[in-house]
Every structure is written in structure tokens, then in C-alpha cells.
C-alpha positions as a Markdown table, in Angstrom:
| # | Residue | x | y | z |
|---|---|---|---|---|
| 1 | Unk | 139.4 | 3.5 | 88.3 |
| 2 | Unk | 143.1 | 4.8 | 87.7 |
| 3 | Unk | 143.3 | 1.9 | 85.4 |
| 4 | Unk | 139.9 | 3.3 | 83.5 |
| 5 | Unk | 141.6 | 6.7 | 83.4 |
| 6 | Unk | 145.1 | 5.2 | 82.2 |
| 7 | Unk | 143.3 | 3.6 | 79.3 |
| 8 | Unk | 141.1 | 6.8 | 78.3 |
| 9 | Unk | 143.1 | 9.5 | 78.9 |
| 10 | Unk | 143.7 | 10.1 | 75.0 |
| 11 | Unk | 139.6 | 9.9 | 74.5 |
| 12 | Unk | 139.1 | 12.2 | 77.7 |
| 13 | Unk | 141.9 | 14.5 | 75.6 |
| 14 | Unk | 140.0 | 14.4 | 72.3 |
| 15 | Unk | 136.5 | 15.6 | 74.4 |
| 16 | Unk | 138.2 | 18.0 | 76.0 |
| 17 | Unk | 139.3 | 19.3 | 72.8 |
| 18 | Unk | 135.8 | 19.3 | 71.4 |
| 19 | Unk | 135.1 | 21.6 | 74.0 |
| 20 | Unk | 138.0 | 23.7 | 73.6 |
| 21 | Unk | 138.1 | 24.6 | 69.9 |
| 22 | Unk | 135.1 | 27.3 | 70.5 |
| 23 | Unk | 136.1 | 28.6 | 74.1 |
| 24 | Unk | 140.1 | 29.1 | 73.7 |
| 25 | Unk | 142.6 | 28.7 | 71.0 |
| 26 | Unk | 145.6 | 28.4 | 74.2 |
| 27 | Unk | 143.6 | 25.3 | 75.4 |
| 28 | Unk | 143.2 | 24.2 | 71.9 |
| 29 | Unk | 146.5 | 24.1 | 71.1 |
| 30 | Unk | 147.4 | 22.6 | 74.5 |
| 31 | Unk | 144.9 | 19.6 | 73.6 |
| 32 | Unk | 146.0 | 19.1 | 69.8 |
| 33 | Unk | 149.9 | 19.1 | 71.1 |
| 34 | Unk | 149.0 | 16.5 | 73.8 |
| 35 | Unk | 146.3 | 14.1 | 71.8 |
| 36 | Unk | 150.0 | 14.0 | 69.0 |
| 37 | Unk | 152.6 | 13.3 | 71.7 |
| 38 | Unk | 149.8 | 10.3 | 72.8 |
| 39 | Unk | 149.1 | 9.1 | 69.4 |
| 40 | Unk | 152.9 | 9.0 | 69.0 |
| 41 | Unk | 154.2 | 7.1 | 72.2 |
| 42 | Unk | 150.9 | 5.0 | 72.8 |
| 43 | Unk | 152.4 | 2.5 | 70.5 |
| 44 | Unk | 151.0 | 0.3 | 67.6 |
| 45 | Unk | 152.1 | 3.3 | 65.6 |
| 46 | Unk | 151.5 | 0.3 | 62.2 |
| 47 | Unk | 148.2 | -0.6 | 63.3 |
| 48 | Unk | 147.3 | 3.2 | 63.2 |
| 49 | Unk | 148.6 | 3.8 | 60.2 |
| 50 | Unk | 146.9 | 1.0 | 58.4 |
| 51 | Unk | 143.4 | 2.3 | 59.8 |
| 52 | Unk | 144.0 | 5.6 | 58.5 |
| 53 | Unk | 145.3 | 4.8 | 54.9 |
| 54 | Unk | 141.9 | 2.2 | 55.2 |
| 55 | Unk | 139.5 | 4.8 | 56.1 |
| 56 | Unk | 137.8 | 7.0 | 53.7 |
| 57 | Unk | 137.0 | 10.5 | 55.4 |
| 58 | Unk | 140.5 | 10.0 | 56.9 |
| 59 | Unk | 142.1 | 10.1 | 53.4 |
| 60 | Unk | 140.2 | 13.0 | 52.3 |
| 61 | Unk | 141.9 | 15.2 | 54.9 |
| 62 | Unk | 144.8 | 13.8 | 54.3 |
| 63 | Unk | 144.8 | 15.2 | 50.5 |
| 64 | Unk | 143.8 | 18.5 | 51.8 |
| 65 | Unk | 146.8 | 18.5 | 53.5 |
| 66 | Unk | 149.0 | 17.1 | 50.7 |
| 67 | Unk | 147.8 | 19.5 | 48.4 |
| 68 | Unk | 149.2 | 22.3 | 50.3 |
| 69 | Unk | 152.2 | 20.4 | 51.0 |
| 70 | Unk | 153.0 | 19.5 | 47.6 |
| 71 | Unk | 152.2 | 23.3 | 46.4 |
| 72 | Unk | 155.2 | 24.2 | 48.1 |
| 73 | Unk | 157.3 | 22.4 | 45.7 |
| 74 | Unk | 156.8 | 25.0 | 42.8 |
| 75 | Unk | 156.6 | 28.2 | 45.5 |
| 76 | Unk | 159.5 | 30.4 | 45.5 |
| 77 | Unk | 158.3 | 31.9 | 49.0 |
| 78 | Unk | 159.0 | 28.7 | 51.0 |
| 79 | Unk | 158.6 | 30.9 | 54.6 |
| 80 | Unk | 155.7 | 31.9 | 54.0 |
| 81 | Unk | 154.6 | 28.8 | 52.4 |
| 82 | Unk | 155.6 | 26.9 | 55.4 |
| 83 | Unk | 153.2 | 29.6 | 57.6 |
| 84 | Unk | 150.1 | 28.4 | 55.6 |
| 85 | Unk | 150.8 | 24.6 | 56.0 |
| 86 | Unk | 151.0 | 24.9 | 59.4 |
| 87 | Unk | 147.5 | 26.1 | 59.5 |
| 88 | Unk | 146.3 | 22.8 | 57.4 |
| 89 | Unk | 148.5 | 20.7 | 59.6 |
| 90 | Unk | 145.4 | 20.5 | 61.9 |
| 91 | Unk | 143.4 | 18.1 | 59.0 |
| 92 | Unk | 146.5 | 16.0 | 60.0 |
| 93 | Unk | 144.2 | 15.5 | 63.8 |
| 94 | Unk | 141.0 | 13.8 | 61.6 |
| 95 | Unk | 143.1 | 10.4 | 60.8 |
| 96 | Unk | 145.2 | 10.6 | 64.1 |
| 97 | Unk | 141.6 | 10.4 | 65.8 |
| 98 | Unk | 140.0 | 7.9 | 63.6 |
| 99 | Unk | 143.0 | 5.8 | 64.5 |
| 100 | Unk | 142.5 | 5.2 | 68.0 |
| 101 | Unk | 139.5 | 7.1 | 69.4 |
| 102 | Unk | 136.7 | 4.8 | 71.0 |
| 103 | Unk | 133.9 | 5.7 | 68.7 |
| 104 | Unk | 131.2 | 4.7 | 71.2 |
| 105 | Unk | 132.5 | 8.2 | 73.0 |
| 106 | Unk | 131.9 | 10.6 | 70.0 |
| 107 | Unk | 128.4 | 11.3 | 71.3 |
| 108 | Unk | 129.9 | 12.5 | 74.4 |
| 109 | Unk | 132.8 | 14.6 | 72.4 |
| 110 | Unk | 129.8 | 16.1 | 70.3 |
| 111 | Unk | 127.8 | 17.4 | 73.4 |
| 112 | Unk | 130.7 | 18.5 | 74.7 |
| 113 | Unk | 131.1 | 20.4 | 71.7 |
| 114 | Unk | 126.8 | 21.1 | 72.3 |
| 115 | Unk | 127.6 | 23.0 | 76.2 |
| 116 | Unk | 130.7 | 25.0 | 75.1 |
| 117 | Unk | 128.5 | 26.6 | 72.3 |
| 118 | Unk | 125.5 | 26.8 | 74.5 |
| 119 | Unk | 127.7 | 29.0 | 76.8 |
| 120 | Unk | 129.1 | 31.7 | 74.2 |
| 121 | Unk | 125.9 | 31.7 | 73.5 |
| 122 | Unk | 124.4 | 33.1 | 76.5 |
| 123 | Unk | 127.9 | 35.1 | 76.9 |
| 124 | Unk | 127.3 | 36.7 | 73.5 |
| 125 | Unk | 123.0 | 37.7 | 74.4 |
| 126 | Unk | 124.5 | 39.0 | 77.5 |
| 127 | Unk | 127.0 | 41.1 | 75.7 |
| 128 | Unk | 124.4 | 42.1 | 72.9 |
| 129 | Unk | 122.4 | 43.1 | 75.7 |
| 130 | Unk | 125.4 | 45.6 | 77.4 |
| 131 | Unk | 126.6 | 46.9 | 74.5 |
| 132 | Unk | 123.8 | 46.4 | 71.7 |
| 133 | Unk | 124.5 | 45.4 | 68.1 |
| 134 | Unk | 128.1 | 47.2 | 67.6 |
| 135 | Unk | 130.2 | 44.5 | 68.9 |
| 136 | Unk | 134.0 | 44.8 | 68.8 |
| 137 | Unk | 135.8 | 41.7 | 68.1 |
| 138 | Unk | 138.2 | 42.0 | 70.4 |
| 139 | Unk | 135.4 | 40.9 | 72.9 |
| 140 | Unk | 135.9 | 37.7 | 74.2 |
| 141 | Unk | 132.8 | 36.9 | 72.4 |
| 142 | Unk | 133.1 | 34.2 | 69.2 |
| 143 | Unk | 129.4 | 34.6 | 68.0 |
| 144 | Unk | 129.4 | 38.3 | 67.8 |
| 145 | Unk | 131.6 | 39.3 | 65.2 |
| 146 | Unk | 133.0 | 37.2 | 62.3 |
| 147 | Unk | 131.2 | 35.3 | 59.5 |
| 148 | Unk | 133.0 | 31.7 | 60.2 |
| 149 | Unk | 131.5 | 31.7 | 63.8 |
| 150 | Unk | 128.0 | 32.0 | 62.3 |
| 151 | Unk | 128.5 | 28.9 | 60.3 |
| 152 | Unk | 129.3 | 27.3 | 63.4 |
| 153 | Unk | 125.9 | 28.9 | 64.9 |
| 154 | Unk | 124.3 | 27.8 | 61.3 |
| 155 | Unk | 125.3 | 23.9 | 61.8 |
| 156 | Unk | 124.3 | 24.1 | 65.6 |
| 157 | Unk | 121.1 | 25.2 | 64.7 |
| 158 | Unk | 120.3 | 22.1 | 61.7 |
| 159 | Unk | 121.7 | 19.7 | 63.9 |
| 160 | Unk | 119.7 | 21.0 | 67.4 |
| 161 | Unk | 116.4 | 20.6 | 65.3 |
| 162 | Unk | 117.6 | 17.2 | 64.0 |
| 163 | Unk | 118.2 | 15.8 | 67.4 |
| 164 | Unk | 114.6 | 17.0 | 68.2 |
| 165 | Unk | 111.8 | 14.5 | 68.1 |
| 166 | Unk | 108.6 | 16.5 | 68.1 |
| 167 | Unk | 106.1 | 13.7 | 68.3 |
| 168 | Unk | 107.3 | 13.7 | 71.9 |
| 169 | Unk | 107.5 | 17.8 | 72.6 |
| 170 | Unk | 106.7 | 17.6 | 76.0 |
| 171 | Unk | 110.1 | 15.8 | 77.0 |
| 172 | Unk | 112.5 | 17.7 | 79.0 |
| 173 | Unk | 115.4 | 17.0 | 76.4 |
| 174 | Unk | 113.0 | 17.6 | 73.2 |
| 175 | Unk | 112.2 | 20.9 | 75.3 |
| 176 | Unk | 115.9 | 22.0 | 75.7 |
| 177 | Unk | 116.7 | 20.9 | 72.2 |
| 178 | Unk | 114.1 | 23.5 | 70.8 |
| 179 | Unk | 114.7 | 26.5 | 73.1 |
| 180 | Unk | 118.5 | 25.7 | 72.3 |
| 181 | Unk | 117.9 | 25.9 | 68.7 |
| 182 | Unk | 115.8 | 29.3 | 69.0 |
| 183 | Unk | 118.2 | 30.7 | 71.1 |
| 184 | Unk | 121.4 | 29.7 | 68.0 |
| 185 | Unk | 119.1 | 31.2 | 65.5 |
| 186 | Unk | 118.5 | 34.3 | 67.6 |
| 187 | Unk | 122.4 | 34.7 | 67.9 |
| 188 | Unk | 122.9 | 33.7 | 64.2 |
| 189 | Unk | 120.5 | 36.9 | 62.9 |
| 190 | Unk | 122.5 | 39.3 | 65.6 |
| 191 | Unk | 125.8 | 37.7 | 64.0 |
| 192 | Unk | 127.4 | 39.7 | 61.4 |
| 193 | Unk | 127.5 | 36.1 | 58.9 |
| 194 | Unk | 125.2 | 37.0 | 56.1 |
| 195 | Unk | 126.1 | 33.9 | 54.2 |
| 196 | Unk | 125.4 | 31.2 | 57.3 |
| 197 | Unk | 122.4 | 33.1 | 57.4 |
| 198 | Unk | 121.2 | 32.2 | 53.5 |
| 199 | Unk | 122.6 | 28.9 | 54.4 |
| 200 | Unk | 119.9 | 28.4 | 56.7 |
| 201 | Unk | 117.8 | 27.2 | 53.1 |
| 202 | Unk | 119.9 | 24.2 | 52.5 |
| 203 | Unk | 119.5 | 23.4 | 55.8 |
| 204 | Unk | 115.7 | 23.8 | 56.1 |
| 205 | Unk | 116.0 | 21.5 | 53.2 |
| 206 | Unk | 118.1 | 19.0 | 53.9 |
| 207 | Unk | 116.0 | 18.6 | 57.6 |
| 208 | Unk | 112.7 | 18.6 | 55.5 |
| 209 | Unk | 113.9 | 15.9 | 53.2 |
| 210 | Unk | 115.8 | 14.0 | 55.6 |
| 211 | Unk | 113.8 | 14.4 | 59.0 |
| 212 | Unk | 110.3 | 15.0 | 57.6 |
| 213 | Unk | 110.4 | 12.4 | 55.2 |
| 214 | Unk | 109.1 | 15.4 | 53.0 |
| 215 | Unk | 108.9 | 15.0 | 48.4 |
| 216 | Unk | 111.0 | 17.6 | 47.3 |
| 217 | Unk | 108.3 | 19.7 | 46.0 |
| 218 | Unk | 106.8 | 19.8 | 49.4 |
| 219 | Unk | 110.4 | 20.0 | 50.7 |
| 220 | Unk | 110.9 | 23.3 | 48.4 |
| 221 | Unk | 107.0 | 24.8 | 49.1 |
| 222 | Unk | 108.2 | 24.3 | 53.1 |
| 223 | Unk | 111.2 | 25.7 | 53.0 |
| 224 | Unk | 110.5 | 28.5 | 50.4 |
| 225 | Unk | 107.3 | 29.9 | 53.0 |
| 226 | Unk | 109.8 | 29.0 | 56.0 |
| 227 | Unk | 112.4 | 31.4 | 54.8 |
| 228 | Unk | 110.3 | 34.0 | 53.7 |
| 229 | Unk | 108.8 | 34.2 | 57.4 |
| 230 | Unk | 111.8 | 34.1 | 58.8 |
| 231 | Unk | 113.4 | 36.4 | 56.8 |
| 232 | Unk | 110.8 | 39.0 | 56.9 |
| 233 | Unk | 110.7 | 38.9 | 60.9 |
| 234 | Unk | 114.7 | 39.0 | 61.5 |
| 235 | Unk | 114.5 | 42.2 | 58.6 |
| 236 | Unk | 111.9 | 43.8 | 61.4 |
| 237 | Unk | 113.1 | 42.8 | 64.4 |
| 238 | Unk | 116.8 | 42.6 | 64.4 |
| 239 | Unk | 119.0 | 45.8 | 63.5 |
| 240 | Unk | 121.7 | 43.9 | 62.4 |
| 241 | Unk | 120.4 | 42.5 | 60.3 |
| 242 | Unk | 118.6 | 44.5 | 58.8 |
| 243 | Unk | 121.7 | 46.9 | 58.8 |
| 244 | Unk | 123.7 | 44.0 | 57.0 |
| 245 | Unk | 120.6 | 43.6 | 54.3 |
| 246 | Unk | 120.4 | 47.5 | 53.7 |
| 247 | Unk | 124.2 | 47.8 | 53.4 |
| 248 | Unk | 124.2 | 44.3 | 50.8 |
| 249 | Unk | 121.6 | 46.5 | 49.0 |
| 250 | Unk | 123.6 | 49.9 | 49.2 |
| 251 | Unk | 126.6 | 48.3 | 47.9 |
| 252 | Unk | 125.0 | 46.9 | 44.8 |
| 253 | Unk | 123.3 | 49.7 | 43.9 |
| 254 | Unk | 126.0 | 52.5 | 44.7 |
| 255 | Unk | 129.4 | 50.8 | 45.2 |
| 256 | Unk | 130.1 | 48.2 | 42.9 |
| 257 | Unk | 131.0 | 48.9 | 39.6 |
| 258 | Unk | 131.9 | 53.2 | 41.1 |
| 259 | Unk | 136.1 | 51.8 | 41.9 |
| 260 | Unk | 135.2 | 52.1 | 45.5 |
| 261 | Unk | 135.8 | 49.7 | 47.5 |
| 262 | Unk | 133.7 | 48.2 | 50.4 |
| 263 | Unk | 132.9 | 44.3 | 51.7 |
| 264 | Unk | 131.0 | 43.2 | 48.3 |
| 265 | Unk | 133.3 | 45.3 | 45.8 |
| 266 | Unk | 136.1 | 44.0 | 47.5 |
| 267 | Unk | 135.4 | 40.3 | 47.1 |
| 268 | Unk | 134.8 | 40.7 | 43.1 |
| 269 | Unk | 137.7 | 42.6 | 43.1 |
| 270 | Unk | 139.3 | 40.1 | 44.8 |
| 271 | Unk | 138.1 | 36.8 | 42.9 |
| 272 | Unk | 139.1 | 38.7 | 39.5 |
| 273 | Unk | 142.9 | 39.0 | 40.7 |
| 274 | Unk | 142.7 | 35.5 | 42.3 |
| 275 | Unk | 141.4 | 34.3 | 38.8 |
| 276 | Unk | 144.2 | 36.6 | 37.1 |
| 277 | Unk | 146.9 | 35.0 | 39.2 |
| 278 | Unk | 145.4 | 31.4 | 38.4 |
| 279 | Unk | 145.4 | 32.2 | 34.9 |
| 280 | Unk | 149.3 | 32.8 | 34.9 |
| 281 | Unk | 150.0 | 28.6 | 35.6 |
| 282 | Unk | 146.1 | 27.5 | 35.3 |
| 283 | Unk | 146.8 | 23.9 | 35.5 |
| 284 | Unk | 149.0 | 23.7 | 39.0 |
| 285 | Unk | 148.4 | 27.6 | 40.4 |
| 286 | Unk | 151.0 | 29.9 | 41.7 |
| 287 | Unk | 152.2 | 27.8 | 45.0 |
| 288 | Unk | 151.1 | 27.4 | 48.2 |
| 289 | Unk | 153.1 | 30.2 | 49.3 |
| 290 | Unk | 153.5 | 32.7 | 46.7 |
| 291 | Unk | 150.3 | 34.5 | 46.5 |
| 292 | Unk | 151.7 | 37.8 | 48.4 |
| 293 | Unk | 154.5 | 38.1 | 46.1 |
| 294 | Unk | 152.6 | 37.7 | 43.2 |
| 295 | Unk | 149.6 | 40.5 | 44.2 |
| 296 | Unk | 153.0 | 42.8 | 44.5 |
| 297 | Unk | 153.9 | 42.1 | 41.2 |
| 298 | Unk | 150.6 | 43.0 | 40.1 |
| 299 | Unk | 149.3 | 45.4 | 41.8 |
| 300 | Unk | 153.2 | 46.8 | 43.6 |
| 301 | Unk | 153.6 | 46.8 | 46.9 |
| 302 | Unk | 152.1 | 50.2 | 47.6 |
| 303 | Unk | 149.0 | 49.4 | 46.4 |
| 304 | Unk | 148.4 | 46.1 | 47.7 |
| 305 | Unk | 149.0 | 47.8 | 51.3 |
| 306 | Unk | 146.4 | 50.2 | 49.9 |
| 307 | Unk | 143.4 | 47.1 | 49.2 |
| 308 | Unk | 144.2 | 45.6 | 52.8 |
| 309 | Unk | 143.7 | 48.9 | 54.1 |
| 310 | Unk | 140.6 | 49.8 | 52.5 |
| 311 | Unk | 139.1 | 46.3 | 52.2 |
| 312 | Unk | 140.3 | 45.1 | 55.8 |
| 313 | Unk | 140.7 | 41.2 | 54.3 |
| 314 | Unk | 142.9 | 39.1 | 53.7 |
| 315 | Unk | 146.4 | 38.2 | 55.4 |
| 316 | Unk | 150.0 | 39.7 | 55.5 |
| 317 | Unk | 151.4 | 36.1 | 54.5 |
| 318 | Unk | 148.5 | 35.4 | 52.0 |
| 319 | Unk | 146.2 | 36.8 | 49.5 |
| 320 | Unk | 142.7 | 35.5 | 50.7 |
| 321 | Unk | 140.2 | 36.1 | 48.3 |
| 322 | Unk | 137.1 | 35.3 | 49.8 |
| 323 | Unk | 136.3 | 32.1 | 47.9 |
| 324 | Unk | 137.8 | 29.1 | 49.1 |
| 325 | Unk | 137.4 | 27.5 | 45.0 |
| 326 | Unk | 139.0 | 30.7 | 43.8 |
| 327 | Unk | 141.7 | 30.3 | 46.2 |
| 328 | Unk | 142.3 | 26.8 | 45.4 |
| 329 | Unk | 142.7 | 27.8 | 41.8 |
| 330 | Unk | 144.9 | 30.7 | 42.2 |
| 331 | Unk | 147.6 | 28.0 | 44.7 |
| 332 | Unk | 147.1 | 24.9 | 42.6 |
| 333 | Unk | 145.1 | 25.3 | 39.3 |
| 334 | Unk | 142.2 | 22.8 | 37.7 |
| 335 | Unk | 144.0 | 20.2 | 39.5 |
| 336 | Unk | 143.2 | 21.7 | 43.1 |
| 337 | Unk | 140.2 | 22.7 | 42.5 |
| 338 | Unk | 139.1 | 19.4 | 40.7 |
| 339 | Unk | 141.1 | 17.8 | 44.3 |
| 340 | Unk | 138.9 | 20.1 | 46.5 |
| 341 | Unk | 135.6 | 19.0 | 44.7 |
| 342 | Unk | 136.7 | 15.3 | 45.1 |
| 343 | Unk | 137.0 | 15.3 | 48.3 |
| 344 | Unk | 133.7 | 17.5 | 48.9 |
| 345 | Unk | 132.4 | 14.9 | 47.0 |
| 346 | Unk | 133.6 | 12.0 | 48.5 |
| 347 | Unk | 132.2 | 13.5 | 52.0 |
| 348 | Unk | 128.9 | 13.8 | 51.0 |
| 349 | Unk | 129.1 | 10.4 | 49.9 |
| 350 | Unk | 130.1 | 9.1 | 52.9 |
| 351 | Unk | 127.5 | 11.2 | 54.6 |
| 352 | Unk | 124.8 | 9.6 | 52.4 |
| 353 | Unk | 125.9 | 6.4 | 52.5 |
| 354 | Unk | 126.3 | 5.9 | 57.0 |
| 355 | Unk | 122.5 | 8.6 | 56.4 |
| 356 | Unk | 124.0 | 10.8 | 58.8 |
| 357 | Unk | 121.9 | 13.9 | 58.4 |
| 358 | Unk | 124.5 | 15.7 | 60.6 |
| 359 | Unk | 127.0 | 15.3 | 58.0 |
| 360 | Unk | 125.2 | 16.7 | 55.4 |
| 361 | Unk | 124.0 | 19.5 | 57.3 |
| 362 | Unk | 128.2 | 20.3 | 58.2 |
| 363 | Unk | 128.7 | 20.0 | 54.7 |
| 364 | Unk | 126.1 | 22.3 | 53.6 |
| 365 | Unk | 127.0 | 25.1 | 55.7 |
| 366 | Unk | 130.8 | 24.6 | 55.2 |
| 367 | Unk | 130.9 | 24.8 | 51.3 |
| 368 | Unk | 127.9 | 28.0 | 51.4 |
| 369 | Unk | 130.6 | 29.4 | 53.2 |
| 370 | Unk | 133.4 | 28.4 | 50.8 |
| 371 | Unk | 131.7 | 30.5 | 48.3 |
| 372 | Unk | 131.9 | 34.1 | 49.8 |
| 373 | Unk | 134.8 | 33.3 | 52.4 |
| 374 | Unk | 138.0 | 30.2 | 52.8 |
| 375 | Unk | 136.6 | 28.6 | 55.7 |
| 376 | Unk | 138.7 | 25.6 | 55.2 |
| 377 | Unk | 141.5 | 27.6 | 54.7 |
| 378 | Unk | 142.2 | 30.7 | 56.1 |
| 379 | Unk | 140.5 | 30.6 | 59.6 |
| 380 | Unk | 141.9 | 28.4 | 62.0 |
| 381 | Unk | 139.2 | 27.8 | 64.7 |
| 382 | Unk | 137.3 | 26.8 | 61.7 |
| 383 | Unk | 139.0 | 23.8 | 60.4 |
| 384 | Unk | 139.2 | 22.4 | 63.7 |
| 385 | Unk | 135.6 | 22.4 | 63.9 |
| 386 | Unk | 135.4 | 21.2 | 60.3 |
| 387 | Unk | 137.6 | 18.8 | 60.3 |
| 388 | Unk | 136.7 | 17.6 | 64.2 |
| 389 | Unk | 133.2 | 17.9 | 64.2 |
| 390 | Unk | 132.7 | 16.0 | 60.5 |
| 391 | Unk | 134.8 | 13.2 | 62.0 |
| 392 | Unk | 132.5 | 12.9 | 65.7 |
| 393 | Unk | 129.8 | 13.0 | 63.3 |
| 394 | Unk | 131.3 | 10.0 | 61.5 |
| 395 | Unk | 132.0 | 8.1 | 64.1 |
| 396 | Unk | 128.9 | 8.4 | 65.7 |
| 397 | Unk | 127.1 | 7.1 | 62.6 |
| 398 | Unk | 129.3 | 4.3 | 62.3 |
| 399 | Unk | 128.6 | 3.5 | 66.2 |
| 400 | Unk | 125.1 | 3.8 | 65.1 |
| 401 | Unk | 124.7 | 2.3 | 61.9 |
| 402 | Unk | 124.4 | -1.8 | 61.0 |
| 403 | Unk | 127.4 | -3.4 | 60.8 |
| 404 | Unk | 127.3 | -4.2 | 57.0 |
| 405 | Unk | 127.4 | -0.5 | 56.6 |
| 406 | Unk | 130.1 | 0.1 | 58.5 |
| 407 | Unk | 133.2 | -0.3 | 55.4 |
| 408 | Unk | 134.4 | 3.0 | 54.5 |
């Protein structure tokens, strides 16, 4: 058995840090720093390295990263340039796993994943219960409060019904796997995510197509009258909502377009300096790191402090603007952007191609969010679930799938 452990302890490592990455970012941290120093004194450092450079989805990360560090070549504020890489260093973990993680064990890393959002789950119902819909984020609650935990809560859902096989209901597993996935969705309309929430569509579609073996008309007609229902009920049932629908509607009708500022006038605002600062170098963008100096130059430093306090977004050390395509193009121009969209692409091919309906459903729900957030940017419990869960995924469908399918 000590031999067994000896032999395992970086896959035991890798679970544990599937199970972290929602729970605590201290035992998060611990795990990444531990799965390195492994990878990097377990030997056959060559052998690793040709895997990754052979792998597909491991090269995609890779150029995420590479695009940030490359940025900082043409960014005159190298600290904080150096802040932000850090943050992207974790896409670095996707090949480092891919290179010597026993793929028959990524089921196990995924349920791990499975119980440790199962049990902020029933932490969060119990705090919704004590203290109602006005949760504080300082709770130590991370369904509760911020819109890239309800993408995580908007993936668990499509993947809990996938793993479902109704023609056999009455199983204890099928059983779990469906009060589960009510219980994520429940959680998911309490969250304060309104975009995971719309991105419940793609995912009702994606299941209908992929699961249900549905046409897409019947696909669309499902999903349309699914939504609808669903939609209707959470408006009637849950007050937040239906605080977060009647505030969406306030702000269109009395905010935008007035010069005040509040969450939906301050992402336009936002995505028209991000396009402004773009504009200034629009094939390469501004840097990795430059994007707080440049918002002073425009706006001067008074003002600036003035939008963060008013529109409570963004980051000391960079100018988030809310949209992770936007942001690409403000730090690195067409070039980014068309980088970024290559290597969406390239995942969803890879998704298509092993017909891991997981996949696809992580991809969905990742770039909805790209569009009024920077999931894969700015939040860092975020990319570790991107970029950890999207590689279980892929290693369970290459576990799973024929051997002739299996080249990537």
C-alpha cells in the first residue's frame, strides 16, 4: 500500500485540488505549489514536455498564457504587468496535469469537484435561510454573492442533468443526480449571476441536442417553453431575482443614457473606454500591464478613483471592463482577440470531436460569461475551475472514448 501511495501521491494532489478550488483559496494554493514542486522533481521532465507540446487543449492554455506574457514586452508598467501574469500562470497547471495525471482517475477528481459544490451548496440554503436574500460577501459563502460562482452553479447544473439517465429514475444515483441538480438551480436563481442565469438556454440546448437526441427545431420549441416556465416561476417565487430583473429593467429605462452610473451603465461605459484604449495601438493593444496608467491618462487620476468608487468594478492594478473580448482587445489588439477566439475555437473542437457534452456545456457557460464579465481573466477561483475542470473533462472523454479517437 505505501508503494500504491508513493506512486499516486501527485494524482491524490491533483483530486485534492479539485476539491479545493471551490472550498479554500489557502488550500488551493497549497495544492497548485505542491502538484509543481512534484511535476518538477518526479523526473522524465522531456517526456512531459513532449506530451504537452503534443496535446491540443494543453497548447491552448499555453497561448493564453503566452499572450499575457508576451504583452509585457510593449507595457511600460512592468510591476503591475507582472501582477496580472501571475494570475494566468495557473493555465500553466492544464499541461503540467495532462503530462502525468492517470486519466483513468479524472472521474474521481470530477466528483470530488461534485461533493465540495454539493456542500457550499447546502452551506449557502442554510445561510439564505439565516439571513435571507441580502448576502454579504464576506460570508464564507461562494454561491451567494458574485456572478463567476454562478457560472460555476450554471455548469453544475448541465452537467448533473447530463449524468442523469431518466429511463432508469428510480435508481438511487439517477435520484441524487436530479434532487442535486434542483437543488444547483435553486441556488443559481438566489445567486446574484444574472448572466449564468440566461446561460441556462445554451445549456437547455446543448442537453436537448446532445442528450435528447432532439432536431433543432424541436431542440429550440423545448427549450424556448422550458425557459419561459422557468423563468416565469423564479420571477414569482424568488426575490432575488426578481430584484435583479426589476433593477436590469430600472437601469434601462432610467439610468443609462442619464450620466449616472450604476451595474449596466457602468459596463457600457466601461467597454467604450476599453474600446477607446484599444483604438490607440488596435493591432497589438496597450500591454498587458498598462491599462491603469492609460485610464489616468484619460480620464486623470481623480476621476478614475471616482468610476471605481461609484461603479465598485474593476481592480487597482487593472482596468476590468466587464468583457473578457473587450479586454483582450484593449491589452493586445485584433491579434488577441483573433488568439482568444482561436483557442475558444479549438476547444470546442476538441469537445466535439472526443462528444464530450460536458465540455461543451463548460464552454457555453464560460464564454456567456465572457461577454458581460472576464472570467478567464480577472477572477482567480475561476480559471482554476476553467482551466481544471475543462481538462478532467478531457481526460475523462479520452478514458472513455475509442482508441482511434483518442489523437489530439
Amino acid at each position: 500500500m505505501a508503494i500504491n501511495i508513493r506512486e499516486n501521491f501527485h494524482n491524490y494532489l491533483i483530486i485534492a485540488l479539485m476539491f479545493a478550488i471551490t472550498i479554500n483559496s489557502f488550500s488551493t494554493y497549497t495544492f497548485t505549489f505542491l502538484i509543481l514542486v512534484y511535476w518538477l522533481s518526479s523526473g522524465n521532465i522531456k517526456e512531459k514536455i513532449k506530451i504537452i507540446f503534443t496535446d491540443k487543449l494543453s497548447i491552448t492554455f499555453l497561448i493564453i498564457f503566452a499572450i499575457h506574457l508576451l504583452g509585457l514586452l510593449w507595457s511600460e508598467d512592468i510591476h503591475n504587468g507582472l501582477k496580472i501574469l501571475s494570475k494566468q500562470r495557473r493555465y500553466i497547471l492544464a499541461p503540467i496535469i495532462i503530462s502525468f495525471f492517470d486519466r483513468r482517475l479524472a472521474k474521481y477528481a470530477l466528483l470530488a469537484l461534485l461533493i465540495a459544490i454539493f456542500i457550499s451548496e447546502i452551506y449557502s440554503i442554510y445561510l439564505y435561510h439565516r439571513y435571507g436574500v441580502q448576502i454579504l460577501g464576506s460570508l464564507p459563502s461562494p454561491f451567494m454573492h458574485h456572478m463567476h460562482y454562478s457560472l460555476i452553479l450554471a455548469f453544475t447544473f448541465g452537467y448533473l442533468v447530463y449524468k442523469i439517465d431518466f429511463k432508469n429514475l428510480n435508481q438511487k444515483i439517477n435520484i441524487f443526480y436530479l434532487l442535486f441538480a434542483l437543488l444547483t438551480l435553486f441556488v443559481l436563481f438566489i445567486n446574484k449571476g444574472r448572466i449564468a442565469q440566461i446561460s441556462i438556454v445554451p445549456i437547455l440546448f446543448i442537453l436537448a441536442v446532445k442528450k435528447f437526441n432532439l432536431s433543432a427545431l424541436k431542440s429550440i420549441l423545448a427549450v424556448t417553453v422550458t425557459t419561459v416556465l422557468l423563468f416565469f416561476t423564479s420571477y414569482h417565487f424568488s426575490d432575488q431575482f426578481k430584484e435583479r430583473i426589476d433593477r436590469a429593467i430600472y437601469e434601462y429605462n432610467k439610468v443609462i443614457g442619464t450620466g449616472k452610473r450604476d451595474s449596466i451603465a457602468c459596463r457600457f461605459e466601461f467597454w467604450n473606454y476599453a474600446k477607446e484604449l484599444g483604438n490607440n495601438s488596435p493591432l497589438i493593444g496597450i500591454g498587458t500591464g498598462d491599462s491603469i496608467v492609460e485610464m489616468q491618462n484619460l480620464l486623470g487620476k481623480e476621476e478614475l478613483k471616482k468610476m471605481y468608487e461609484e461603479c465598485g468594478l474593476g481592480m487597482k492594478y487593472q482596468f476590468n471592463p466587464h468583457n473578457n473580448f473587450m479586454l483582450f482587445y484593449m491589452q493586445f489588439g485584433m491579434i488577441g482577440v483573433i488568439l482568444l477566439l482561436a483557442v475558444l475555437f479549438a476547444q470546442l473542437k476538441i469537445a466535439q470531436k472526443l462528444n464530450s457534452t460536458p465540455m461543451l456545456i463548460l464552454l457555453a457557460v464560460t464564454i456567456m460569461g465572457m461577454f458581460t464579465s472576464s472570467p478567464i481573466s480577472m477572477h482567480t477561483k475561476y480559471i482554476y475551475f476553467y482551466t481544471l475542470t475543462l481538462t478532467m473533462l478531457y481526460l475523462d472523454a479520452l478514458q472513455r472514448s475509442p482508441k482511434d479517437q483518442q489523437s489530439s
